[in-house]
Each structure stands twice: as structure tokens, then as C-alpha cells.
C-alpha positions in Angstrom: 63.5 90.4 119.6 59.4 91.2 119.5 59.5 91.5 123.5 62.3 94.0 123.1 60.6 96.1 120.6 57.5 95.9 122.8 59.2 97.4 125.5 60.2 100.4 123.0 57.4 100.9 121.8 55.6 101.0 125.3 58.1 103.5 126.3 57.4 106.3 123.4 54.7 108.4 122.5 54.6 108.3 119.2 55.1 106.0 116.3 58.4 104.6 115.5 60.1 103.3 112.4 62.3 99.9 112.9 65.4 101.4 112.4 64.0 103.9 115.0 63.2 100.9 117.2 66.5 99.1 116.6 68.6 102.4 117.9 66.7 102.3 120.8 67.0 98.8 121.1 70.8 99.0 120.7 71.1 102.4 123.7 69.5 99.9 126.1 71.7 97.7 125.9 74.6 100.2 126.4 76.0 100.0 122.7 76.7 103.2 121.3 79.0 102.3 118.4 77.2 99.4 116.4 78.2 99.5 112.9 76.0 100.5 110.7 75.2 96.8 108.6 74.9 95.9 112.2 72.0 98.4 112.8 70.2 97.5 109.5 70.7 93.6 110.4 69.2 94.6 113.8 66.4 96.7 112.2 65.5 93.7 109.1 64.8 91.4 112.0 62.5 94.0 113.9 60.4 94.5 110.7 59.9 91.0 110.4 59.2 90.1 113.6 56.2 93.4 114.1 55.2 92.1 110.7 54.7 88.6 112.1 52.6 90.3 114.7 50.9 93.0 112.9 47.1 93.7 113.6 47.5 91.7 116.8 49.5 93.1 119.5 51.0 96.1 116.8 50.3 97.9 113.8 50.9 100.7 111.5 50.3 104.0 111.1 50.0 106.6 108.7 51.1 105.7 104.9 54.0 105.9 103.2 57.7 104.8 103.8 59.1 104.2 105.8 56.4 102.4 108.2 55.6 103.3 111.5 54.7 101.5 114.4 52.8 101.5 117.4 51.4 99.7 120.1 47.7 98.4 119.2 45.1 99.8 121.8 42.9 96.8 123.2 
């Protein structure tokens, strides 16, 4: 799930949010009609898993909810 969120976030220019992430997630895969629990199962994972990686290969930006994220610059 992190490597596919990776690959999202290396793709955009600016900072998503997870639920962001998860649609995109979802579109590259081809599914168009997930259901909406679906999305937000999709999305809680994605948090969890930047979360478990935050500060090293991703982190936040800006304050506030919902949290955005980015790629971390070397």
C-alpha cells in the first residue's frame, strides 16, 4: 500500500490528502465505482501506513485537517 501511495505522490505537484491519495490509488487501478466505505477503508490504511513512515521518506505539510502529504526532499 506505502509503494502505491509513493507512486502518487511522485506523480503530483502538490500535497495530497489520503482520501486524495486513495482516489488516485483507486483510478490507477481502473476502478471508477468503489463504494464509498470502500474508499474510506482504502484511505484509513494510507494514513497509517505514511504515518508509519512519516519524517522519513514522507511528511506533512501545512496545519490543520485534514493532513497533507508530500514526498520528503533528500
Amino acid at each position: 500500500m506505502f509503494r502505491c501511495a509513493l507512486e502518487v505522490l511522485r506523480d503530483v505537484t502538490g500535497p495530497l490528502t489520503t482520501r486524495e491519495i486513495a482516489e488516485q490509488m483507486l483510478a490507477r487501478k481502473g476502478v471508477t465505482d468503489a463504494p464509498q466505505k470502500g474508499v474510506r477503508d482504502l484511505a484509513g490504511g494510507v494514513q497509517s501506513s505514511l504515518r508509519n513512515h512519516d519524517g522519513k521518506s514522507v511528511e506533512t505539510v501545512g496545519e490543520g485537517m485534514p493532513v497533507r502529504w508530500v514526498l520528503k526532499n533528500p
